[in-house]
VEXDREN-520322 format. One record per residue: residue number from 1; residue in one letter; chain; x, y, z of N, C-alpha, C in turn. Coordinates in nm, 4 decimals. Example, Ala and Ser with C-alpha at 12.3 -4.5 7.8 and 13.67 -1.06 7.14 Angstrom:
    i  aa  ch      n.c1      n.c2      n.c3     ca.c1     ca.c2     ca.c3      c.c1      c.c2      c.c3
    1   A   A    1.3190   -0.5690    0.7800    1.2300   -0.4500    0.7800    1.3200   -0.3300    0.7800
    2   S   A    1.2850   -0.2250    0.7080    1.3670   -0.1060    0.7140    1.2900    0.0030    0.7870
//
This chain:
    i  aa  ch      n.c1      n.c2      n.c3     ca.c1     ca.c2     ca.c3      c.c1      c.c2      c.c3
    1   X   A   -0.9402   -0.0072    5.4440   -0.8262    0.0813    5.4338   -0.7587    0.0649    5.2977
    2   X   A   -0.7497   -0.0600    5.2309   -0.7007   -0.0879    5.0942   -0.7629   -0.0131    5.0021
    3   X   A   -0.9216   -0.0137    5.0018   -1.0050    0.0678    4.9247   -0.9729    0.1777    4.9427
    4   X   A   -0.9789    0.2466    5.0053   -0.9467    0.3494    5.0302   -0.8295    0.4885    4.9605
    5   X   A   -0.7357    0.3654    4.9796   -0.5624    0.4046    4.9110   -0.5981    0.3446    4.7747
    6   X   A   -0.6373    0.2719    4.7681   -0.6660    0.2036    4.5641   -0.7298    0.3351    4.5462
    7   X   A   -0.8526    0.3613    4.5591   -0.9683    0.4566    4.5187   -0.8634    0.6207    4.4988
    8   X   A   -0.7373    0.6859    4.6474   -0.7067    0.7696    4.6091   -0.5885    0.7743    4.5462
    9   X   A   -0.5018    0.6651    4.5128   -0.4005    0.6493    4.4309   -0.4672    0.6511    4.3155
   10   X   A   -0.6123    0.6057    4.2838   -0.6581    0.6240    4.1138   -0.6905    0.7673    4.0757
   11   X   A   -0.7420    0.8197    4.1771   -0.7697    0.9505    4.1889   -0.6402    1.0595    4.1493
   12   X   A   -0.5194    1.0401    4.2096   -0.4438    1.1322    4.1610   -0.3977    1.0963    4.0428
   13   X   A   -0.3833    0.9447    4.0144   -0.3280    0.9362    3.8464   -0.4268    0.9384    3.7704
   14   X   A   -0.5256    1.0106    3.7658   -0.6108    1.0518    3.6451   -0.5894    1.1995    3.6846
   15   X   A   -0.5702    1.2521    3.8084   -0.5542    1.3995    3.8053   -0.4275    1.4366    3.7464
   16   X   A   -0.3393    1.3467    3.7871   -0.2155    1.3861    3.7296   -0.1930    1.3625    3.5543
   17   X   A   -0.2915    1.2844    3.4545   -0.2850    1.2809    3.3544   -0.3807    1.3880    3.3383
   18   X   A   -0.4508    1.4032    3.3500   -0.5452    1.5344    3.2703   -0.4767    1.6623    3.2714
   19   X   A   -0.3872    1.6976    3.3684   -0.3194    1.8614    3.4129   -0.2252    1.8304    3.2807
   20   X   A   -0.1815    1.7232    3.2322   -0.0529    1.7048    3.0919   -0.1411    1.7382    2.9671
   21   X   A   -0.2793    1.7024    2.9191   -0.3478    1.7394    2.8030   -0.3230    1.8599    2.7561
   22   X   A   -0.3171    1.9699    2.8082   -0.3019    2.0696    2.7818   -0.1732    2.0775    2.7104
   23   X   A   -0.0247    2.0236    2.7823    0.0562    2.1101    2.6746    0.1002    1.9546    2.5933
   24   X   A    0.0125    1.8881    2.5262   -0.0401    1.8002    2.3847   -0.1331    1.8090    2.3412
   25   X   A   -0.2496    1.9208    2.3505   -0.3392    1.9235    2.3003   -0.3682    2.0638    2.2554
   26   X   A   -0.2943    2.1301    2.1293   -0.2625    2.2621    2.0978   -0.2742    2.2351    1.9479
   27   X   A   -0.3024    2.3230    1.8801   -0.2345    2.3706    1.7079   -0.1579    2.4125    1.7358
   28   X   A   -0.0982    2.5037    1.7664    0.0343    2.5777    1.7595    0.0993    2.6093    1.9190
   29   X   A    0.2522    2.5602    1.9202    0.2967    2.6003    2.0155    0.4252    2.6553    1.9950
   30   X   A    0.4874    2.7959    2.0868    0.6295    2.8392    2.1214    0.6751    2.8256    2.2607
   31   X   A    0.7634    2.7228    2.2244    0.8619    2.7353    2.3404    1.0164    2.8254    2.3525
   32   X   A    1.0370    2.8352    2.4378    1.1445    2.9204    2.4710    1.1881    2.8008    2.5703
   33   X   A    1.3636    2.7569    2.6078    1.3778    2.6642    2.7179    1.5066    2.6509    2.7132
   34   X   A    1.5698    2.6545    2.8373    1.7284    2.6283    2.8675    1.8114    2.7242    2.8715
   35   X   A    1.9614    2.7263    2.8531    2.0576    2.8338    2.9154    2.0992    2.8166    3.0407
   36   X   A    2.1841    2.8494    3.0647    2.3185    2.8802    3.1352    2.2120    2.9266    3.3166
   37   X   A    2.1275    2.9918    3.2922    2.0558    2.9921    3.4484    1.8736    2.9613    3.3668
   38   X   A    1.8611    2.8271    3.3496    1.7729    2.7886    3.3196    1.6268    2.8739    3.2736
   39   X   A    1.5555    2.9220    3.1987    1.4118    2.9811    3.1311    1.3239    2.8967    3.0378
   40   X   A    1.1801    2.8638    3.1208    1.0769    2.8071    3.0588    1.0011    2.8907    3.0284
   41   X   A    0.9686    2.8908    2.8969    0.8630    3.0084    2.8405    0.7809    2.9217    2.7126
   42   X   A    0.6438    2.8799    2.7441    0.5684    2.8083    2.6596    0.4112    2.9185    2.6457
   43   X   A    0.3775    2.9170    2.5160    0.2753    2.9508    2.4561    0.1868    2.8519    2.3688
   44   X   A    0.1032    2.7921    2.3894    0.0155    2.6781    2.3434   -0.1170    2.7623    2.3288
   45   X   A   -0.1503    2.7455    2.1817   -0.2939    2.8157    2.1012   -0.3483    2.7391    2.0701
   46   X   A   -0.4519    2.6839    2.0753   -0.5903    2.5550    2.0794   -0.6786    2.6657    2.0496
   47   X   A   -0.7415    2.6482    1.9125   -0.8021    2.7351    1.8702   -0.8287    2.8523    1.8694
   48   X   A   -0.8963    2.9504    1.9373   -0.8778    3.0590    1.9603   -0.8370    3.1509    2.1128
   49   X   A   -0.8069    2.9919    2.1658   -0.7685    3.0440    2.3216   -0.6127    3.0093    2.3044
   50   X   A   -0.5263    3.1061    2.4243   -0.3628    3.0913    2.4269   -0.3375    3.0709    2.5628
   51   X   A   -0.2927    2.9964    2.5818   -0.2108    2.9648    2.7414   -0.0318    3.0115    2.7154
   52   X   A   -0.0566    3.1008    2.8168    0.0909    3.1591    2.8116    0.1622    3.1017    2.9659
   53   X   A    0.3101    3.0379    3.0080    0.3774    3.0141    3.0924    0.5095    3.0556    3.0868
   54   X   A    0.5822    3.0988    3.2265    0.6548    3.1133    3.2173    0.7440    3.1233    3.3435
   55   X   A    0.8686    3.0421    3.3435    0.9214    2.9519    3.4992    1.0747    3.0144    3.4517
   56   X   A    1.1988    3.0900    3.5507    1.2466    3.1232    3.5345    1.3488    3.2796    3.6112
   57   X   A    1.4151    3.2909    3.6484    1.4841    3.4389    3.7272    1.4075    3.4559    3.8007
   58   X   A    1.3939    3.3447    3.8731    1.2876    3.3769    4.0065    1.1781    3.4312    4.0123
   59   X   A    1.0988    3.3763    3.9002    0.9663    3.4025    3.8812    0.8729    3.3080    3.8011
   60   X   A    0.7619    3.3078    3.8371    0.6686    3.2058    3.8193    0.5413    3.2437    3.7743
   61   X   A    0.4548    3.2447    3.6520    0.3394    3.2511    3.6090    0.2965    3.1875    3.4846
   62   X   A    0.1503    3.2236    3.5211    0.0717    3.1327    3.3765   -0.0472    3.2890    3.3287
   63   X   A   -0.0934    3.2653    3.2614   -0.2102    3.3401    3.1877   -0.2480    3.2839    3.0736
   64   X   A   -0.4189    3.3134    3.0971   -0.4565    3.2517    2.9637   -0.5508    3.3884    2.9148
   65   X   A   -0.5457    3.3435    2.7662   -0.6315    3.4902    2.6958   -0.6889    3.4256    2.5730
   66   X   A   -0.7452    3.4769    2.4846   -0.8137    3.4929    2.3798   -0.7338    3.5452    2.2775
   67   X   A   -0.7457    3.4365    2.1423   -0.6163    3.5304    2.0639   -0.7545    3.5313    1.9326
   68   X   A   -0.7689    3.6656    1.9110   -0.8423    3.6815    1.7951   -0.8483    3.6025    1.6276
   69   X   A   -0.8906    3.5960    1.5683   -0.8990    3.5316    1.4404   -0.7900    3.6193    1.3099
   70   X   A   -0.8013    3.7172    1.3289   -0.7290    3.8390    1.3126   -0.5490    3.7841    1.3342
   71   X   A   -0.5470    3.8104    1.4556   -0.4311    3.7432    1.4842   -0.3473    3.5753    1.4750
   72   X   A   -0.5059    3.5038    1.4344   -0.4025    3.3996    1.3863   -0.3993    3.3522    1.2609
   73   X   A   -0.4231    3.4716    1.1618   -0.4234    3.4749    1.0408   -0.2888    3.5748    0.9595
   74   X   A   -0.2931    3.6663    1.0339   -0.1449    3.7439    1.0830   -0.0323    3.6040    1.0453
   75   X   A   -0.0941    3.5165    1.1701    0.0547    3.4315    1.2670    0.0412    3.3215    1.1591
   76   X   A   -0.0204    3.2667    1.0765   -0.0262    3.1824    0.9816    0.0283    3.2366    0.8396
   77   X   A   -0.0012    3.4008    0.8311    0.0818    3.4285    0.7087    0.1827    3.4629    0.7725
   78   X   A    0.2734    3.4974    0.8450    0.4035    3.5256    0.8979    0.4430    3.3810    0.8322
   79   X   A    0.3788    3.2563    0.8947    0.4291    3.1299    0.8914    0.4603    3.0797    0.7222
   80   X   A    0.3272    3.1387    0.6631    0.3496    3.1131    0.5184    0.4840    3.1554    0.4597
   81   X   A    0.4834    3.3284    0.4558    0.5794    3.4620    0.3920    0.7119    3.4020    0.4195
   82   X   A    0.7646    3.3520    0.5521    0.8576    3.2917    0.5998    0.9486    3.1321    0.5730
   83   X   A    0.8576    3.0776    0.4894    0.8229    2.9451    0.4558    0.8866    2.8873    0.5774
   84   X   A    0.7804    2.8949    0.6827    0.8340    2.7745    0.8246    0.8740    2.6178    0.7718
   85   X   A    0.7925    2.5718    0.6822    0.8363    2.4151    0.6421    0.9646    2.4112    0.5772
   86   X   A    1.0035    2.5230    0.5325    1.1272    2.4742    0.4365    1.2662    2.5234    0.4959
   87   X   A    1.2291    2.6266    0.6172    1.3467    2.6358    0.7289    1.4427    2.5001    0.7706
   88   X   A    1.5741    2.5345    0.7722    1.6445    2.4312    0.7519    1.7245    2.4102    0.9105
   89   X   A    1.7657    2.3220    1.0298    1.7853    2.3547    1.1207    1.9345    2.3032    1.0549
   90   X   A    2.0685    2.3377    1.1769    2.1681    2.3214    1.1858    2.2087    2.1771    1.2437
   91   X   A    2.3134    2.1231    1.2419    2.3911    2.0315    1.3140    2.4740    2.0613    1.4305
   92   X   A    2.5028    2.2193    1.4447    2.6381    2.2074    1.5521    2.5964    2.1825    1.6876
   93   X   A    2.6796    2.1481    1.7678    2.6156    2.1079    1.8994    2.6250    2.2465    1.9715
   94   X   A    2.5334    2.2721    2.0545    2.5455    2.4429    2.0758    2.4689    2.3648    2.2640
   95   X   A    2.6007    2.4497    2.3481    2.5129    2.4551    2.4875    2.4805    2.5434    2.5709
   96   X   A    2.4594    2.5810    2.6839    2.4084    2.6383    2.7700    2.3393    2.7513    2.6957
   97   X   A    2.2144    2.7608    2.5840    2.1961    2.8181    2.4830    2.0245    2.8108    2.5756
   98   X   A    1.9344    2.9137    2.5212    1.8416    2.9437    2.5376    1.7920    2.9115    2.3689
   99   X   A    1.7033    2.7812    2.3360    1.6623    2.6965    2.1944    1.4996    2.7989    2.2221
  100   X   A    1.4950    2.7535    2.0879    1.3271    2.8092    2.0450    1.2681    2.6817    1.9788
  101   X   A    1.1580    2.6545    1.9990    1.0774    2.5299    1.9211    0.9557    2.5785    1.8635
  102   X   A    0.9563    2.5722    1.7665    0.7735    2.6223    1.7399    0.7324    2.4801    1.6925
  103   X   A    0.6267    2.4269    1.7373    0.5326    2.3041    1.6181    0.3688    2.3836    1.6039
  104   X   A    0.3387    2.3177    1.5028    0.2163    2.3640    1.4639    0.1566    2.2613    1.3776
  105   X   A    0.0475    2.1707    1.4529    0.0190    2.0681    1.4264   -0.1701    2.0468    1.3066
  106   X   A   -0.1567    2.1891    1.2725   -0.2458    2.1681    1.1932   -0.2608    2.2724    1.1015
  107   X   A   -0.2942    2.2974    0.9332   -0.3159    2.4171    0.8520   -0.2074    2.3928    0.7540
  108   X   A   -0.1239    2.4615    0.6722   -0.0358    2.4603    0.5434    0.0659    2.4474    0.6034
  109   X   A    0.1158    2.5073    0.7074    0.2746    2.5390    0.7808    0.2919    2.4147    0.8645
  110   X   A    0.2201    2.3354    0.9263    0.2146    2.1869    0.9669    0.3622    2.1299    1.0110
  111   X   A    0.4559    2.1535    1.1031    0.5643    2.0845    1.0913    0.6473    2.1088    1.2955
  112   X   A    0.7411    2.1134    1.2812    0.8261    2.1161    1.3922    0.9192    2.1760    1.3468
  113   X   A    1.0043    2.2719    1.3725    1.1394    2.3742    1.3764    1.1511    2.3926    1.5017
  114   X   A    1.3134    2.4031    1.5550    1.3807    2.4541    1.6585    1.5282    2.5198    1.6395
  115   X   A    1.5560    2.5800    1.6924    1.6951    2.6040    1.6596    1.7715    2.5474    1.8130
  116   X   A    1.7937    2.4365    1.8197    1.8288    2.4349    1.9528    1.9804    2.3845    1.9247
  117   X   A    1.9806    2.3476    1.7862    2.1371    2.3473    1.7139    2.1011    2.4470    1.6354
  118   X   A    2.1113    2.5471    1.6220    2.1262    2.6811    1.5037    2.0386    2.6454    1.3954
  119   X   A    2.0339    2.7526    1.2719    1.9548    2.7303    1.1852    2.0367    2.7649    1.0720
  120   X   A    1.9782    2.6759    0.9524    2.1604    2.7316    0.8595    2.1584    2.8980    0.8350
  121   X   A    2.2362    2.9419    0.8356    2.2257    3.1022    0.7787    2.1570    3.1082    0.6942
  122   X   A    2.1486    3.1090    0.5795    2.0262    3.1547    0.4935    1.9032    3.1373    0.4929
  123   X   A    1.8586    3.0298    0.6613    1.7035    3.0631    0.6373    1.7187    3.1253    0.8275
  124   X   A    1.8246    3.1848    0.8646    1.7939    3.3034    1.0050    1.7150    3.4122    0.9864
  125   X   A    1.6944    3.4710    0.8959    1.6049    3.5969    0.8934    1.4864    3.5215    0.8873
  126   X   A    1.4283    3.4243    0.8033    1.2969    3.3929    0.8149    1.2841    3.3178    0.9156
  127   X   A    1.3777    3.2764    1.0538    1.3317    3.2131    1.1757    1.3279    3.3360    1.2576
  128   X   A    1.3857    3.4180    1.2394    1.3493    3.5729    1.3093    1.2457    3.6455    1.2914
  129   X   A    1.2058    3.6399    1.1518    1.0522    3.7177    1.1435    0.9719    3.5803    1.2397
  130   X   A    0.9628    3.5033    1.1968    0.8371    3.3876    1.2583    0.8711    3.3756    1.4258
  131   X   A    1.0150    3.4144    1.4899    1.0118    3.4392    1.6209    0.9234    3.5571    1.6996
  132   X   A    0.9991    3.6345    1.6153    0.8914    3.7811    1.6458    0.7972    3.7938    1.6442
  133   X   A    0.6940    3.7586    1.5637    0.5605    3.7041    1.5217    0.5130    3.6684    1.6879
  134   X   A    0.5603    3.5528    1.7358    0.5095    3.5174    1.8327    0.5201    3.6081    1.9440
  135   X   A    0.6338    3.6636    1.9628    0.7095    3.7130    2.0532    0.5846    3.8333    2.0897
  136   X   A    0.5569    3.9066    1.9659    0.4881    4.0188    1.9530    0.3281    4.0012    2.0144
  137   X   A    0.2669    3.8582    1.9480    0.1407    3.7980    2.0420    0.1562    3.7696    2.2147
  138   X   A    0.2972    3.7301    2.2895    0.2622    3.7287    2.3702    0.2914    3.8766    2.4535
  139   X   A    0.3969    3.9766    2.3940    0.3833    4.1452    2.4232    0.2491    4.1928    2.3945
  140   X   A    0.1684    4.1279    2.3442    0.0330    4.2159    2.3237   -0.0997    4.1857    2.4376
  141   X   A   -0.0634    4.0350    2.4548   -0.1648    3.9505    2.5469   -0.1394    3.9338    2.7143
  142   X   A   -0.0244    3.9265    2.7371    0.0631    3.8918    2.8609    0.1044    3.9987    2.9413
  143   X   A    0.0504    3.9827    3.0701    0.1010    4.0839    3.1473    0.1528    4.0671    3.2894
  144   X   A    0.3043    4.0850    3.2141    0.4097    4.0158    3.3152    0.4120    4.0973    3.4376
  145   X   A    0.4456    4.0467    3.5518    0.4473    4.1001    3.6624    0.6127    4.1732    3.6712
//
């Protein structure tokens, strides 16, 4: 009976670590998260595949798709034109706020931005084009219920 419970207690903690690889094992990810009646909205791109999620106003889904080469050459010069690395985030403490995170862990644009404290004004338009950017990949791929 010990064997038993050893053997399926090992069993779920390797199941339960493998279902987490996924959202650490991406080049590029957008999150959307938080506010005043809580919204999870994650997009994770691992090469040319995209896992789209999204938990929130009483609704619940995932989809995964294919994001063309096309399109993440688009989403890499958005990232360039925009200069994502040199976007500057804010200090103020800001709450019940719906934050944006993009990281992108591999290529020229390489870094972490969020605005989950604001972004200074003079680099908001270029965190707005590079929001949209994404925003626009998952309006093209995603089909919300």
């Amino acid at each position: 009976m010990k064997r038993i419970t050893a053997i399926l207690g090992t069993a779920i903690i390797l199941a339960s670590c493998s279902s987490q690889k996924m959202y650490s094992d991406f080049d590029i990810s957008y999150s959307k998260s938080g506010g005043f009646a809580p919204v999870y909205e994650n997009l994770l791109i691992k090469g040319n595949e995209g896992h789209y999620s999204f938990e929130g106003q009483g609704k619940k889904y995932k989809q995964d798709f294919d994001v063309s080469l096309q399109e993440l050459k688009n989403l890499e010069a958005t990232l360039s034109k925009n200069n994502f690395r040199r976007i500057q985030e804010d200090h103020k403490k800001i709450y019940d706020h719906i934050s944006t995170s993009i990281n992108v862990k591999k290529g020229p644009n390489e870094g972490s931005k969020t605005d989950a404290s604001d972004v200074m004004p003079n680099y908001r338009t270029n965190w707005t084009n590079i929001t949209n950017a994404f925003q626009e990949l998952i309006n093209t791929h995603v089909k919300k219920p």
